[in-house]
C-alpha positions as CSV (number, residue, x, y, z in Angstrom):
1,X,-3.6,-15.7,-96.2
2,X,-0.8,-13.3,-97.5
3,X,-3.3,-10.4,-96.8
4,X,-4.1,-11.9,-93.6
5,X,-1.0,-11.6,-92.0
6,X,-0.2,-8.1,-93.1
7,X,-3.5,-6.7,-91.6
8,X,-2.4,-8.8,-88.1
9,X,1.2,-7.2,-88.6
10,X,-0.7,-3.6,-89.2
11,X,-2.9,-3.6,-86.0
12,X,-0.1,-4.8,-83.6
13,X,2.3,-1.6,-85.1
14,X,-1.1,0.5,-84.5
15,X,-1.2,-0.4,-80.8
16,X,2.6,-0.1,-80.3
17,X,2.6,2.7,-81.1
18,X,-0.6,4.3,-79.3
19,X,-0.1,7.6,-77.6
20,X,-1.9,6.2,-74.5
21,X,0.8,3.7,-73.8
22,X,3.3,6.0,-74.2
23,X,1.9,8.5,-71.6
24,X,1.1,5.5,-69.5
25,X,4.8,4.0,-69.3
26,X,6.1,7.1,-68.3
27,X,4.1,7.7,-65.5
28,X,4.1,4.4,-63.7
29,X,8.0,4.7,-64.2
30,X,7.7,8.2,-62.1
31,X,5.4,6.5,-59.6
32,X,8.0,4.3,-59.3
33,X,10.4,6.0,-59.0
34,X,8.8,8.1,-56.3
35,X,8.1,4.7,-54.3
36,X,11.6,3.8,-53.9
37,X,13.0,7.5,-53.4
38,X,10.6,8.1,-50.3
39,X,11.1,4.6,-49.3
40,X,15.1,5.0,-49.1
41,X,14.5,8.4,-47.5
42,X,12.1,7.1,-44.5
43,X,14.9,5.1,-43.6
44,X,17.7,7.5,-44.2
45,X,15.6,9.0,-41.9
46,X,14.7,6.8,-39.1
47,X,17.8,5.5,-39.2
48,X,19.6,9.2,-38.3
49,X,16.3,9.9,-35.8
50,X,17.1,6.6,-33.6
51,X,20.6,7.7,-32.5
52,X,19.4,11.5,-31.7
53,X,16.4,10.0,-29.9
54,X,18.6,8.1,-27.3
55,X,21.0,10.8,-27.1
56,X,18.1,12.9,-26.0
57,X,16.6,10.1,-23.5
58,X,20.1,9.7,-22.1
59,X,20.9,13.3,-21.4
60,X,17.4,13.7,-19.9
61,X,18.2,10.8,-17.3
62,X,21.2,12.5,-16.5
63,X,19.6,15.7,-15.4
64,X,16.9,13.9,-14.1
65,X,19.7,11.8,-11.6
66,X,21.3,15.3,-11.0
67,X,18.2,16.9,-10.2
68,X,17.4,14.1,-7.6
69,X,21.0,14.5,-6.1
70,X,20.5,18.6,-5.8
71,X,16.8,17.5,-3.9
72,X,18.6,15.4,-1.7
73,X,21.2,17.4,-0.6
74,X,19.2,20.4,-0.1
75,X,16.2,18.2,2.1
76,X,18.8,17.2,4.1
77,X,20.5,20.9,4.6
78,X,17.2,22.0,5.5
79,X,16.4,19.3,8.4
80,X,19.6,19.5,9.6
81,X,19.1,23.7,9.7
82,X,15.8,23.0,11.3
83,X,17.3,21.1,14.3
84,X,19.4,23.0,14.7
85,X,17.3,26.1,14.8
86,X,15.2,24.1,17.3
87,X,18.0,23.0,19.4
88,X,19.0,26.4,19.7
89,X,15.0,27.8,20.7
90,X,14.8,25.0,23.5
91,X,18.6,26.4,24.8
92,X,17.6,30.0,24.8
93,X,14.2,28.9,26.3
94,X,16.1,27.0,29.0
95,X,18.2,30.3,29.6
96,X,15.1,32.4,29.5
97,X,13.4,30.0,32.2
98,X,16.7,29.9,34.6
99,X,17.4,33.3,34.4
100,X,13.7,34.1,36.0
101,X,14.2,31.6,38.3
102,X,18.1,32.3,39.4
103,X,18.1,35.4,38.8
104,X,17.7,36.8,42.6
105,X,20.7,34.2,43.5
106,X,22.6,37.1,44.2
107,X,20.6,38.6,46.0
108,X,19.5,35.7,48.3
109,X,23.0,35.3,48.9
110,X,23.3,38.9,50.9
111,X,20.2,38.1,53.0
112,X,21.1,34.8,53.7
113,X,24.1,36.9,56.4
114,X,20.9,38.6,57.7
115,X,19.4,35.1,58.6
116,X,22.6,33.7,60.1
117,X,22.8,37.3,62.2
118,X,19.1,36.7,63.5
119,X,19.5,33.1,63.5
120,X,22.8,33.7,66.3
121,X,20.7,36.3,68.1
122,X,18.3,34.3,69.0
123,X,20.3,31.6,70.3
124,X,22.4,34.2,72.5
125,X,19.8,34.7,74.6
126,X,19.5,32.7,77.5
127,X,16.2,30.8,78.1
128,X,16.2,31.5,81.5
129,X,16.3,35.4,81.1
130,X,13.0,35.5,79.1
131,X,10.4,36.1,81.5
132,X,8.1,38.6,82.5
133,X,10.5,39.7,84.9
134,X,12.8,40.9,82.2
135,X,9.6,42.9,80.0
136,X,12.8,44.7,77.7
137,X,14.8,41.3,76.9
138,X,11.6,39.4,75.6
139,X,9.9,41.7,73.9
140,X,13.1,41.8,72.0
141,X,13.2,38.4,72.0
142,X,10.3,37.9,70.7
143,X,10.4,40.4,68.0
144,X,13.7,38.9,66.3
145,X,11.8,35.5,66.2
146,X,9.0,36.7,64.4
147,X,11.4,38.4,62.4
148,X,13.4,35.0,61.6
149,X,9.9,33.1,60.7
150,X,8.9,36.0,58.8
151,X,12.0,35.9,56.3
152,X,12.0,32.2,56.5
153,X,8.8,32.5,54.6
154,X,9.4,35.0,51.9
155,X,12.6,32.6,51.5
156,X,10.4,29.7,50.4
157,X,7.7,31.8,48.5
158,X,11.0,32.1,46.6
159,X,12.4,28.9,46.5
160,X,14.8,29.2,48.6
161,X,14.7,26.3,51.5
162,X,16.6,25.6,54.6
163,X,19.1,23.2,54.7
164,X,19.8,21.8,58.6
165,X,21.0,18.4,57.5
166,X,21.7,17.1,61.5
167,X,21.5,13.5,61.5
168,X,21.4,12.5,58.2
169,X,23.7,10.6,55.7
170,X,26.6,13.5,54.5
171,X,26.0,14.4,50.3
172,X,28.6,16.4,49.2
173,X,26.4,18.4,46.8
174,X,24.8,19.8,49.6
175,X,26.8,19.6,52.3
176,X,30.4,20.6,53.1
177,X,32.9,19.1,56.1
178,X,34.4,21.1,57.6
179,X,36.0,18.2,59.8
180,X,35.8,14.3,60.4
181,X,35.6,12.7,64.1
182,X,34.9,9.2,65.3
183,X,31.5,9.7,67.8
184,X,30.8,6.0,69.3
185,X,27.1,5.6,68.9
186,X,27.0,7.4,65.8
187,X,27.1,5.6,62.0
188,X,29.9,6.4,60.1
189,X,28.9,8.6,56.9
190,X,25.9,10.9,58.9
191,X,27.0,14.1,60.1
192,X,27.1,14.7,63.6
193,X,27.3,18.9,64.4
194,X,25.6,21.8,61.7
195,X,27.8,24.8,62.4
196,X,26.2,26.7,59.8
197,X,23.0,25.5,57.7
198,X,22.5,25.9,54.2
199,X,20.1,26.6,51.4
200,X,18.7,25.6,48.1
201,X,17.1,27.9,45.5
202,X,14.9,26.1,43.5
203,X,16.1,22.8,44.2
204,X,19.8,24.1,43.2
205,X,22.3,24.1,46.0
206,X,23.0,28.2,47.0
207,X,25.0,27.5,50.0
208,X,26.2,24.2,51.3
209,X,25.3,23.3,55.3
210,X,28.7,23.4,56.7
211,X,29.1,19.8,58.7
212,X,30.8,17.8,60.9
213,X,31.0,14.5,59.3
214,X,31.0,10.9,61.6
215,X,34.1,8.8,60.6
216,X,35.1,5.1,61.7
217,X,37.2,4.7,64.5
């Protein structure tokens, strides 16, 4: 029994102290080790990643909204430039157009004297003095009437119409009064004598018909 126990004693010293056990201690205590190092390190870290991640998202937004704002502002600059631009074509355009179409108001202006001069002529000369018996006065006659029809026309190939109002209710854009007399039969408001007619160029009032204007008794 004695020897018994001394060989049990002997084997369990033996496998104590086995080089294999020792080597193997060591290393699980480095594996370990390593474990719980890179564990506490993954979280050192994630934890200092977190806050540099949503200081990153939050300064991204920021230029993000900015951006947005600077888009907006310069959209709007650009259709408010662009209106204006086109404001500014349909002006100059307008300009362009009137200046082609008003352009010879001056100069209608001088001829319309040479109308009125014709215009008298022909009314100075007695009816009953044109006649064959008088060749000289109506060929004369005759020839400062064509003459008046003939300007007449080239006056409305260019716009430029007649204005003899008689009759008809008194507009001040067109018309002018040169006085105002009560005519029994006559409506108050309609003009009643043309001492000088007037024109319009292109629907635009050159010279206003002088008029003598109806009033109420």
């Amino acid at each position: 029994m004695a020897t018994w126990c001394v060989r049990a004693i002997r084997q369990s010293s033996s496998i104590l102290a086995s080089p294999s056990l020792v080597r193997v201690t060591p290393r699980l205590l480095c594996t370990a080790a390593q474990q719980k190092s890179s564990g506490t390190g993954t979280e050192e870290e994630n934890g200092t990643q977190k806050p540099e991640a949503s200081a990153a998202d939050k300064a991204f937004m920021e230029e993000k909204t900015q951006l947005e704002e600077q888009l907006k502002d310069v959209t709007d600059k650009y259709k408010r430039a662009l209106a204006d631009t086109e404001n500014l074509r349909q002006r100059s355009q307008k300009m362009i157009d009137d200046a082609k179409l008003y352009g010879i108001q001056g100069f209608c202006k001088d001829l319309l004297e040479v109308a009125d001069i014709l215009e008298k002529a022909t009314e100075s000369v007695p009816k009953t003095e044109i006649s064959s018996a008088n060749p000289h006065l109506k060929n004369l006659y005759d020839g400062l009437v064509m003459t008046e029809v003939q300007i007449q026309k080239v006056f409305q190939k260019h716009g430029l119409v007649k204005l003899n109002p008689d009759g008809q209710k008194f507009d001040p854009y067109e018309h002018e009064a040169v006085f105002h007399a009560p005519i029994e039969g006559k409506e108050p408001g309609t003009i009643a004598v043309v001492t000088k007619v007037g024109y319009k160029l292109h629907g635009r009032t050159l010279r206003p018909a002088l008029v003598g204007v109806v009033k109420a008794p």
